[in-house]
C-alpha positions, 0 to 999 in steps of 0.5 A, a space after each residue: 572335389 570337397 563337398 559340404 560336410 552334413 549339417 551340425 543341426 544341434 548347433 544350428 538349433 542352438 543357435 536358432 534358439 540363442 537368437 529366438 524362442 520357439 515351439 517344438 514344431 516350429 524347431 521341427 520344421 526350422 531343422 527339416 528346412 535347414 536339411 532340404 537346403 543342406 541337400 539342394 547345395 550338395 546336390 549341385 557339388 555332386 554328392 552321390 544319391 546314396 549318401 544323400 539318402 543314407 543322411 536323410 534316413 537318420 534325420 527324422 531320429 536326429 531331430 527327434 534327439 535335439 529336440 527332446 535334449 532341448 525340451 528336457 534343458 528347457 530351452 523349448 516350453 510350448 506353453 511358457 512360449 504361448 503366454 509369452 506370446 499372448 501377453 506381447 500380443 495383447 499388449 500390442 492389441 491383438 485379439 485372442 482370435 488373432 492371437 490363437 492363429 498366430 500361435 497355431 501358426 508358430 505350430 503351438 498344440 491346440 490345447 495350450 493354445 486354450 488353456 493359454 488364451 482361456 486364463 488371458 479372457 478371465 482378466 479382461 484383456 480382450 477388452 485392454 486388447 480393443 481399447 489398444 487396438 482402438 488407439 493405434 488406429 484412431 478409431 471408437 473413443 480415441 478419433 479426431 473430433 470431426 464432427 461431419 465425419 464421426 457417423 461415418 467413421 464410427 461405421 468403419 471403426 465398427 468394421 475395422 475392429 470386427 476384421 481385427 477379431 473383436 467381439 460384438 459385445 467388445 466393439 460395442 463396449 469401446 465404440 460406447 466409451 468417450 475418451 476420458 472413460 477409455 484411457 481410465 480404463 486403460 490404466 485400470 486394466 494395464 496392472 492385469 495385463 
C-alpha cells in the first residue's frame, strides 16, 4: 500500500505566494490547512498515528522555517502588503473602516494596520473613497434626477454610506455636493490617490 508522501510545504508556499500576496499569518494558516488536509487524506490510506504525530510535532518548527526564509527574500511584507491593499481598496470605495477589517482579516498586526491607514486619512482618501463608493451605487451627487424620489432616497444614500463606514462629517460632505462639484472633486483627489 503507497501512502501520500509528507507535504513539500516550502514548495507549496512558493507557489502560494507565486499566485498571491500575503501576510505572515495568513501564510501561516494557508500552511496549517494544507497540513490538516495532508492529514484527513493519509488517515484514510491508513498511515499509523505515530507517523502522523511524529509529522505533525516538526510542523510548527517547519513553518516557522518557511516563513522566516520568505520574510527575509521579501516575498512576505506585512506593511507593503497592507498599503497595497489600502490604496486597491480605496480605490474601489471602501472606507478605512472596512479596509482595517479586511486587513485584520488577512491577519495584518493591529499596528501596521494604523500606521497604514493613518498616512491614507492625511491625503483625503476617505473622501475619494465615498465619492467612489457614491458613484458605484448611484447615490448623493451621482442619483438619476427623480424628483419625486430624491428625499427618499437621499434618506438611504444616507443609511447606505453609514453601513458602508463612512463618517458622519464624510457623508454629510458628499450628500452636500451637486454632480459637477463631486466628479471635480474626483479628478482633484484622483493624483493623491
Amino acid at each position: 500500500m503507497s501512502f501520500t508522501r509528507f507535504p513539500d510545504l516550502k514548495e507549496y508556499a512558493l507557489n502560494y505566494l507565486a499566485k498571491y500576496s500575503s501576510t505572515e499569518n495568513h501564510l501561516i494558516r494557508i500552511l496549517n490547512n494544507k497540513v490538516k488536509r495532508w492529514v484527513f487524506v493519509v488517515k484514510k490510506e491508513g498511515l499509523s498515528d505515530k507517523e502522523i504525530e511524529d509529522y505533525l510535532a516538526r510542523v510548527p518548527f517547519l513553518i516557522s522555517q518557511i516563513v522566516f526564509s520568505m520574510k527575509s527574500v521579501g516575498a512576505i511584507d506585512d506593511a507593503q502588503f497592507a498599503m497595497n491593499r489600502v490604496r486597491t481598496l480605496t480605490r474601489s470605495g471602501n472606507s478605512i473602516q472596512k479596509i482595517k477589517g479586511k486587513l485584520a482579516q488577512r491577519g495584518v498586526p493591529s499596528s501596521i494596520i494604523e500606521e497604514v491607514t493613518l498616512s491614507f486619512r492625511e491625503k483625503d482618501t476617505e473622501l475619494w473613497a465615498a465619492l467612489v463608493f457614491a458613484k458605484k451605487r448611484r447615490i448623493g451627487p451621482f442619483r438619476r434626477d427623480d424628483t419625486a424620489l430624491m428625499a427618499e432616497n437621499s434618506h438611504k444614500a444616507w443609511h447606505v454610506m453609514s453601513r458602508g463606514g463612512f463618517s458622519f462629517e464624510i457623508v454629510k460632505q458628499v450628500m452636500g455636493m451637486d454632480l459637477g462639484e463631486a466628479e471635480e472633486k474626483m479628478n482633484e483627489l484622483q493624483a493623491s490617490v
